[in-house]
C-alpha positions in Angstrom: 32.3 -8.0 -14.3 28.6 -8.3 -14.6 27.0 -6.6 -11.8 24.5 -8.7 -9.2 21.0 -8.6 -9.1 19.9 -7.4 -5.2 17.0 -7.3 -3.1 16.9 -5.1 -0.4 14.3 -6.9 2.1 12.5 -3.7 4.3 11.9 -6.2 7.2 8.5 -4.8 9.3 8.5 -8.0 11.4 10.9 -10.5 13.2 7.6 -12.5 14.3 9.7 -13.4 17.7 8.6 -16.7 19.4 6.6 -17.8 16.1 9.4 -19.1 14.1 10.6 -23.1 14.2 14.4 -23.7 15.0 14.8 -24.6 11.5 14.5 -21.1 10.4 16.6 -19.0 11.2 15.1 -15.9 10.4 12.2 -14.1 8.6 14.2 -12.6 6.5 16.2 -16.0 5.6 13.1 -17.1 4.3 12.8 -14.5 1.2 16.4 -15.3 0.8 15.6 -19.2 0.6 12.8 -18.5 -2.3 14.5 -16.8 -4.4 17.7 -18.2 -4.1 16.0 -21.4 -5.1 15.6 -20.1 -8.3 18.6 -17.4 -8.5 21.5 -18.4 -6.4 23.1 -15.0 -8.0 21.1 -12.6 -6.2 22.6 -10.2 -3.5 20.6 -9.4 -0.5 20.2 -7.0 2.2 17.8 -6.1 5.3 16.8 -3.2 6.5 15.1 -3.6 9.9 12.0 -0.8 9.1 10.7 -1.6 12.8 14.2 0.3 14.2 13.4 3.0 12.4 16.1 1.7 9.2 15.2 2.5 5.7 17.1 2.9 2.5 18.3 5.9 1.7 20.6 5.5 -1.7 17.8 4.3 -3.9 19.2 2.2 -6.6 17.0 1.8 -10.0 18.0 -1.3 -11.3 17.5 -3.5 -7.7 14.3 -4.3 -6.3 13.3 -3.4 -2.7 10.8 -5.7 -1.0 8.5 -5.0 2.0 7.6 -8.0 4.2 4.9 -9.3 6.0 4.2 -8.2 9.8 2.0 -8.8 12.6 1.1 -5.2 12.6 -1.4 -3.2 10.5 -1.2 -0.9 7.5 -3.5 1.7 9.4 -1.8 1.9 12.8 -0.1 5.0 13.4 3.4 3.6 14.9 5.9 5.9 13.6 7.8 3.3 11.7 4.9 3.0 9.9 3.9 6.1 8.9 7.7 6.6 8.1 7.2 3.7 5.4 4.3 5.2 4.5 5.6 8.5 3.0 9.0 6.4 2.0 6.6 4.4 0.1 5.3 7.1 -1.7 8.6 8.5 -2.4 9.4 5.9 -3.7 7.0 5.1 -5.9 6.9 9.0 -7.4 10.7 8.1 -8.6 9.5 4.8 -10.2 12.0 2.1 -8.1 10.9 -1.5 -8.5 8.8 -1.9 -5.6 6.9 -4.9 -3.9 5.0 -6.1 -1.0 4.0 -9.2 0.5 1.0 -9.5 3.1 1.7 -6.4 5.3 3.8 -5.4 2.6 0.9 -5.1 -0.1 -1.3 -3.4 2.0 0.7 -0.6 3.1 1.8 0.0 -0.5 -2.1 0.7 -1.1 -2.8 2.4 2.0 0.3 4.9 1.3 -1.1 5.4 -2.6 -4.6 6.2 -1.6 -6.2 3.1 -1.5 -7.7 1.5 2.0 -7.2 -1.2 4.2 -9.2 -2.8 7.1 -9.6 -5.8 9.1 -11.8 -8.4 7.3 -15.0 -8.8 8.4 -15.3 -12.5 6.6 -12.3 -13.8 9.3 -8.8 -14.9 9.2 -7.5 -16.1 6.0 -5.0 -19.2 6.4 -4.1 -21.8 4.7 -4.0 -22.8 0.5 -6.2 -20.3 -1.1 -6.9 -20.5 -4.9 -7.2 -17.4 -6.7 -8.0 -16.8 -10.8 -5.3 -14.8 -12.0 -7.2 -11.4 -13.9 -3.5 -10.0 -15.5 -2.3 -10.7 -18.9 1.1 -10.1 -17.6 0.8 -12.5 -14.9 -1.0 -14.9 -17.2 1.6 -15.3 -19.7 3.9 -17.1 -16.7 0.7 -19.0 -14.8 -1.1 -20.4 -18.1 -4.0 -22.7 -16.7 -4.9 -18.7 -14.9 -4.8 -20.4 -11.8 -3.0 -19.3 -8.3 -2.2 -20.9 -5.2 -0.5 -19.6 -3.1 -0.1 -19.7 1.5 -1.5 -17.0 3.4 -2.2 -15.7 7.0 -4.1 -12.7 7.6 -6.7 -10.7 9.0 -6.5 -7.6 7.4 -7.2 -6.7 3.4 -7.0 -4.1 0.8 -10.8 -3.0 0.4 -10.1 -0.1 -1.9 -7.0 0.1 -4.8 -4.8 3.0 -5.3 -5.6 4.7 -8.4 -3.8 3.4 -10.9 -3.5 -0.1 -9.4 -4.4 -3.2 -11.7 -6.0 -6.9 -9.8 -4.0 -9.2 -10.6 -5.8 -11.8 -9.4 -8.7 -12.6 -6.9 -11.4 -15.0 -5.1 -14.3 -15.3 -3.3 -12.5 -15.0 -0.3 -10.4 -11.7 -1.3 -11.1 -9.4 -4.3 -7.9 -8.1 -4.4 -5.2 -10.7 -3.7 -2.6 -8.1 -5.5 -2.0 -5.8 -7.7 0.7 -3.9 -9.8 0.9 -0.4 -10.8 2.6 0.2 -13.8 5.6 -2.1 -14.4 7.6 -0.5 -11.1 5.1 -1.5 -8.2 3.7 -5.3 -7.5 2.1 -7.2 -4.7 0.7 -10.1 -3.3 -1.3 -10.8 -0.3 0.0 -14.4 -0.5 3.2 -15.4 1.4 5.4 -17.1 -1.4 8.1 -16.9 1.0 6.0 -19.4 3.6 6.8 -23.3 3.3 3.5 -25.7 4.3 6.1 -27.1 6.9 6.1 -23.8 8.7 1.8 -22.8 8.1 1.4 -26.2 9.7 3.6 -25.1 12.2 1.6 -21.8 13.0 -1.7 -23.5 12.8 -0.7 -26.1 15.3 1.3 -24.1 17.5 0.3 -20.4 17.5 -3.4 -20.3 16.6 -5.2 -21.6 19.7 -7.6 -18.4 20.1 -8.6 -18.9 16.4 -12.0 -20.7 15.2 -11.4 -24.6 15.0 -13.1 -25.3 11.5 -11.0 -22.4 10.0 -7.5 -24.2 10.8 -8.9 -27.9 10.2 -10.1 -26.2 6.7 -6.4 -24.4 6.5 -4.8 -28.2 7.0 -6.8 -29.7 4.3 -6.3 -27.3 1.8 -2.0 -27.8 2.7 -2.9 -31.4 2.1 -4.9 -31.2 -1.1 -2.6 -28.4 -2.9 0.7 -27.3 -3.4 1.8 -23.9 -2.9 3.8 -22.4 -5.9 5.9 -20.1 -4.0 8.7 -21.2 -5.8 6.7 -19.8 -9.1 5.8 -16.8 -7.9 9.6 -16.5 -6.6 10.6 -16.8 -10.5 7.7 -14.3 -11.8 8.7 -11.8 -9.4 12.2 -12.0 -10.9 10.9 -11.6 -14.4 8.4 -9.1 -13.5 11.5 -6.8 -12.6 14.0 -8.1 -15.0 16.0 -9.5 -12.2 17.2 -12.0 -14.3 
């Protein structure tokens, strides 16, 4: 019997209070995505906030490390524990991504650097031009859209790390290292149901313009999530 394709989802946020009855989980919504375009694939979580991380590390599955409301430069033990997992990690060559927190903790553990954006909060449909001939080949008019929500970017690359695409906003909206290592700052895993749920609900101390600017851009584009879902899969020969 042909073995399953699995993603292990490092989970570094449960984002309590945040989420809409409709989802059940954070981690249900990684599983959505890329069940919408694999309904093969095996999952499972690893709660990285309790302390949890995988210890058999299997080659031919991919481990993926969330978003979180945290920072890629605090010094909670959890994270400096996924810091030097990270770079274990990555010495052995395991498929390896991150999305949001995910992508900047990669760099920050690789020796790149992370910090907290002096331009403001990023939120919202943001369009980047895609820089990788890798990425490229799956995204032909070199366009990306994608959702995001964050404060926090990646302001120096880990040697060895290749843009893979970028805007005015953000210069480094991800990168990949090698063929092992990939991330996004983007949150494919987001719907536009649930941004407009965090704009409207769980943004009041945030600047006005910013989330009416956020709301048009859900309106006036459509997120390609789903896209990225299946690129992500192909990246790693998931499928």
């Amino acid at each position: 019997m042909m073995k399953r394709s699995k993603i292990n989802i490092l989970l570094c946020d449960t984002f309590p209070g945040l989420l809409p009855p409709e989802i059940p989980s954070y981690a249900s919504m990684f599983r959505e995505m890329f069940r919408a375009v694999d309904g093969s694939l095996e999952f499972e979580v690893f709660p990285v906030m309790a302390g949890v991380l995988p210890k058999e590390l299997e080659k031919d599955e991919l481990y993926l490390i969330t978003g979180s409301n945290s920072s890629a430069y605090d010094d909670d033990p959890w994270i400096l524990e996924l810091i030097q997992w990270i770079r274990d990690v990555a010495s052995l060559h395991i498929k390896l991504i991150g999305i949001c927190f995910g992508h900047q903790v990669i760099a920050q553990a690789l020796g790149g650097e992370v910090k907290r954006y002096a331009g403001g909060w990023g939120i919202g449909i943001r369009e980047s031009v895609i820089t990788d001939e890798i990425m490229h080949q799956y995204f032909p008019n070199g366009r990306l859209r994608l959702l995001y929500n964050h404060h926090d970017q990646v302001t120096v690359l880990p040697p060895g790390a290749i843009v893979i695409a970028h805007n005015v906003f953000c210069r480094h909206e991800g990168f990949r290292i090698g063929h092992h290592i990939l991330t996004f700052q983007g949150h494919p895993e987001f719907t536009s149901e649930y941004e407009l749920h965090l704009i409207r609900n769980h943004a009041q101390d945030e600047d006005e313009h910013v989330k009416n600017e956020a709301i048009k851009s859900i309106q006036r584009w459509n997120h390609q999530g789903r896209m990225v879902a299946q690129y992500i899969l192909n990246f790693f020969n998931l499928t």
